[in-house]
C-alpha positions as CSV (number, residue, x, y, z in Angstrom):
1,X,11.4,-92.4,76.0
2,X,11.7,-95.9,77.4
3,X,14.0,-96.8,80.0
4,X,16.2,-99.0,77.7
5,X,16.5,-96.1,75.0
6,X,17.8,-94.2,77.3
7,X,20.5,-95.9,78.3
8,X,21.3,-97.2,74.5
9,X,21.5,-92.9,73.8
10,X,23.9,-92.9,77.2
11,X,25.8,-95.7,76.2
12,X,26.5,-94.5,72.6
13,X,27.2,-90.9,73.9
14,X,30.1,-92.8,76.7
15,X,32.2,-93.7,73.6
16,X,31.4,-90.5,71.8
17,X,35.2,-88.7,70.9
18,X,35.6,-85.1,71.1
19,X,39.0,-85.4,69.8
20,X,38.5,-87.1,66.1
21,X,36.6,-85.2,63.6
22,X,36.6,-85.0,59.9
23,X,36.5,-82.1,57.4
24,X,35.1,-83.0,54.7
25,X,36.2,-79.8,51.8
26,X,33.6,-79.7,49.3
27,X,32.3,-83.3,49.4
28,X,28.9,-82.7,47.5
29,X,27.5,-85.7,46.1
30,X,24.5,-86.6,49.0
31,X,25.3,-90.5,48.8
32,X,29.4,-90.0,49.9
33,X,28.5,-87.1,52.4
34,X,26.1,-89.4,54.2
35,X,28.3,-92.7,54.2
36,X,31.1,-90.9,55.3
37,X,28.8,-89.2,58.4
38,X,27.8,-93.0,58.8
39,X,31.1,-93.8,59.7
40,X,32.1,-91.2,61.9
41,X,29.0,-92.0,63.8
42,X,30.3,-95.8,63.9
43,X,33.5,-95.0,65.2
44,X,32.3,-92.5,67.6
45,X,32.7,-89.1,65.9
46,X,31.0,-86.1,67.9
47,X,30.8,-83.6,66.1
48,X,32.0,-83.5,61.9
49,X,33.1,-80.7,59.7
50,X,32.2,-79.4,56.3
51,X,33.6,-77.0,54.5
52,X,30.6,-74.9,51.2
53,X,31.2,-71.5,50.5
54,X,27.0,-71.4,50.0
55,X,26.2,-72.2,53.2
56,X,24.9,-75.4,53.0
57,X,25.6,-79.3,52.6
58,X,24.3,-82.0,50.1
59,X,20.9,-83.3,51.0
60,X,21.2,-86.6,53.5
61,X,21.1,-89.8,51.3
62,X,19.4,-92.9,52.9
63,X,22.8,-94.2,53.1
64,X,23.7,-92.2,56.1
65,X,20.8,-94.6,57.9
66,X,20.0,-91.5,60.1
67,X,23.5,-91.0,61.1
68,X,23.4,-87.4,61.1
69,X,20.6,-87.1,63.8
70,X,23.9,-88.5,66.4
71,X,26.8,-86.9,64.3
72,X,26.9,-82.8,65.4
73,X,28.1,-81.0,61.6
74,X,29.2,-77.7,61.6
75,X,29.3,-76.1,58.1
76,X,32.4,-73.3,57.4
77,X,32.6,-71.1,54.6
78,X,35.7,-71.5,53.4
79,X,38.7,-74.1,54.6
80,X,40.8,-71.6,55.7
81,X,38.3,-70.9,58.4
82,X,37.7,-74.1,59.1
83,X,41.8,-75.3,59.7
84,X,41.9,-72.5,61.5
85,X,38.8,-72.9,64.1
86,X,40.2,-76.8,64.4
87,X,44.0,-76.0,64.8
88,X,43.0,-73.4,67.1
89,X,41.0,-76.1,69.2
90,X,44.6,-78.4,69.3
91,X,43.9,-80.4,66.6
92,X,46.2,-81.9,63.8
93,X,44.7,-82.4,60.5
94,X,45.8,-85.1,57.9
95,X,45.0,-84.6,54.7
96,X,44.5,-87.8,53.0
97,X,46.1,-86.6,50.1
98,X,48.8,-88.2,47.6
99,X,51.7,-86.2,47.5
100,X,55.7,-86.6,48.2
101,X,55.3,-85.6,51.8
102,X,52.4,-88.6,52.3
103,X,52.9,-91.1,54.7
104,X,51.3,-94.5,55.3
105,X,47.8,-93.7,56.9
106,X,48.8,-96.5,59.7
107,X,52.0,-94.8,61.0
108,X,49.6,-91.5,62.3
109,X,48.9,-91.2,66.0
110,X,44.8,-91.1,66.3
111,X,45.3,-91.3,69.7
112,X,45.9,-87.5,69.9
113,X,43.4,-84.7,68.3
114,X,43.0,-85.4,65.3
115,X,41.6,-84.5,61.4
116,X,40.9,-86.5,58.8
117,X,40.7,-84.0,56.0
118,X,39.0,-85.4,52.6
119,X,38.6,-83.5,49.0
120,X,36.2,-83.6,46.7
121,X,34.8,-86.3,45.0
122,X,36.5,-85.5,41.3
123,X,39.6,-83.0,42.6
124,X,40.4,-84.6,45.8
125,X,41.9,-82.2,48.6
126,X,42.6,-78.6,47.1
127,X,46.5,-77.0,46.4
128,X,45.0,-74.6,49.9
129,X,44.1,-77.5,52.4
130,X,46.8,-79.5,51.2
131,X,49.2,-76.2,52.2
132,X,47.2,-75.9,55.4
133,X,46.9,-79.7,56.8
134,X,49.9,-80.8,58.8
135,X,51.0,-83.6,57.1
136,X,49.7,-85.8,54.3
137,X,48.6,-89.7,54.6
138,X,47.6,-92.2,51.6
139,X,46.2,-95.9,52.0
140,X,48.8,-98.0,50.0
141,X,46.9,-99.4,46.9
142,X,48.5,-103.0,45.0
143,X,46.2,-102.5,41.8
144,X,45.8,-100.4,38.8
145,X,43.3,-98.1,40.2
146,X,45.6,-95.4,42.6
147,X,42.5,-93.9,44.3
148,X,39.6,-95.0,46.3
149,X,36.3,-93.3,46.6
150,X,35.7,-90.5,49.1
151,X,33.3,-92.3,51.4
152,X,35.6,-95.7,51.7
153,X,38.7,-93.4,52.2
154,X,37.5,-92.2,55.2
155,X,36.3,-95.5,56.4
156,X,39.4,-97.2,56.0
157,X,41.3,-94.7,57.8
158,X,38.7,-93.5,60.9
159,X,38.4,-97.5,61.8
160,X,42.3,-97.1,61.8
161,X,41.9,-94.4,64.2
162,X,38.9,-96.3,66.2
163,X,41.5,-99.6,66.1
164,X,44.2,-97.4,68.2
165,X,41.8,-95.5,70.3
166,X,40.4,-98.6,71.2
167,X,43.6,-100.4,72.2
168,X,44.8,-96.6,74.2
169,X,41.4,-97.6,76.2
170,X,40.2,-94.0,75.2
171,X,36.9,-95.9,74.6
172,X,36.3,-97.1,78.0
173,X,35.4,-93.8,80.1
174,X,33.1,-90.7,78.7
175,X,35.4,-88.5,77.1
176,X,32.5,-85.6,76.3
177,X,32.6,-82.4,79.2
178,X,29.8,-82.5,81.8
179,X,27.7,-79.7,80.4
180,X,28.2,-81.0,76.3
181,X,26.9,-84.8,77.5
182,X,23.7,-83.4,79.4
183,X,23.0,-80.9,76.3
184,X,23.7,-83.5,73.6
185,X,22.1,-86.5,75.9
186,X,18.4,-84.0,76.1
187,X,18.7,-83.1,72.3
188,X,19.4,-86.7,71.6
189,X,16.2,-87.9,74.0
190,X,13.5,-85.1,73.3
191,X,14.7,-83.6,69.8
192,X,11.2,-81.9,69.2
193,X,11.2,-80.3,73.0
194,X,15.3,-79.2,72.7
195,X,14.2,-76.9,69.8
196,X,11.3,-75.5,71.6
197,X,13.4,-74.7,74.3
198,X,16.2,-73.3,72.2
199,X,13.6,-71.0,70.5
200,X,12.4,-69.9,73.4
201,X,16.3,-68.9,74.8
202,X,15.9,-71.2,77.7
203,X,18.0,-73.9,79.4
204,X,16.9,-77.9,78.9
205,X,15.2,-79.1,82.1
206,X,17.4,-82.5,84.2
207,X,16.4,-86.1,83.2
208,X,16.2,-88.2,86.0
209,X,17.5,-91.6,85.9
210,X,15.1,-93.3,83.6
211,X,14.9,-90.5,81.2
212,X,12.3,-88.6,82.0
213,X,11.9,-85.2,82.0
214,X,12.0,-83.5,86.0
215,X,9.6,-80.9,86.1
């Protein structure tokens, strides 16, 4: 761990959002998983959400260009469970979602919690989200084609999000609690010693100012 790493990882992890998340409800082709954990880590997603009732996500594609080492993704069995554990943490969650309730993506507060819900590739959100999400947002298309792909969905409408944030100054102070930046700042540094030491049931040892371990 150099000196300059260090503070790139502290830097990054200043501007990291605990308040904007996406759920991403069944997303399983690798290539749109990982571009859409790409952008979340690009507009300074903490921690994502999937919802697969087998437990698991699609493999990483190279497109996520190692985004989901810096992205946190917790996987829920069912969206139910999911709305729920996010509603229950004061967020609101948009599905992006055509319907007659949909509004213009732009006219949503990011500033505030939020969750950009996102369907399936083929299917799009299902009949249960779409009854579960707080309201409904669509990006206004001029052409033939009604529908965009999963992964540029979510771009378009998280650098929305980032644009407000950015101009609410939400970027300009560490947002992340005191004890989630030192755990996520040590797992970040020394990924191979934060497992050791969560195998072993013990805390992470203090980094002192250049990054290096205080023993």
């Amino acid at each position: 761990m150099t000196p300059e790493r260090y503070r790139r990882l502290r830097a990054v992890l200043d501007r990291r959002q605990p308040d904007l998340t996406v759920l991403m409800e069944n997303v399983h082709k690798p290539h749109n998983f990982s571009a859409i954990l790409r952008t979340a880590d690009a507009v300074g997603v903490f921690e994502a959400h999937a919802v697969n009732p087998t437990g698991g996500v699609p493999t990483f594609h190279d497109t996520s260009g190692g985004s989901e080492k810096w992205v946190y993704l917790r996987v829920h069995p069912d969206v139910e469970e999911a709305i729920a554990h996010l509603k229950g943490r004061g967020f609101t969650v948009y599905a992006a979602n055509l319907s007659e309730r949909a509004v213009d993506y732009r006219e949503v507060d990011y500033t505030r919690p939020a969750v950009v819900l996102l369907g399936a590739e083929k299917w799009g959100v299902s009949t249960r989200a779409a009854e579960l999400a707080d309201a409904d947002v669509i990006i206004p298309m001029m052409g033939m084609v009604q529908s965009l792909n999963v992964s540029v969905a979510a771009a378009v409408i998280l650098f929305e999000a980032q644009r407000q944030r950015l101009a609410a100054g939400l970027y300009d102070r560490p947002r992340l609690d005191p004890e989630t930046y030192r755990r996520a700042l040590f797992e970040w540094a020394y990924p191979r010693e934060a497992e050791v030491y969560r195998r072993r049931g013990v805390p992470y040892p203090a980094l002192d100012e250049e990054g290096r371990i205080v023993k």
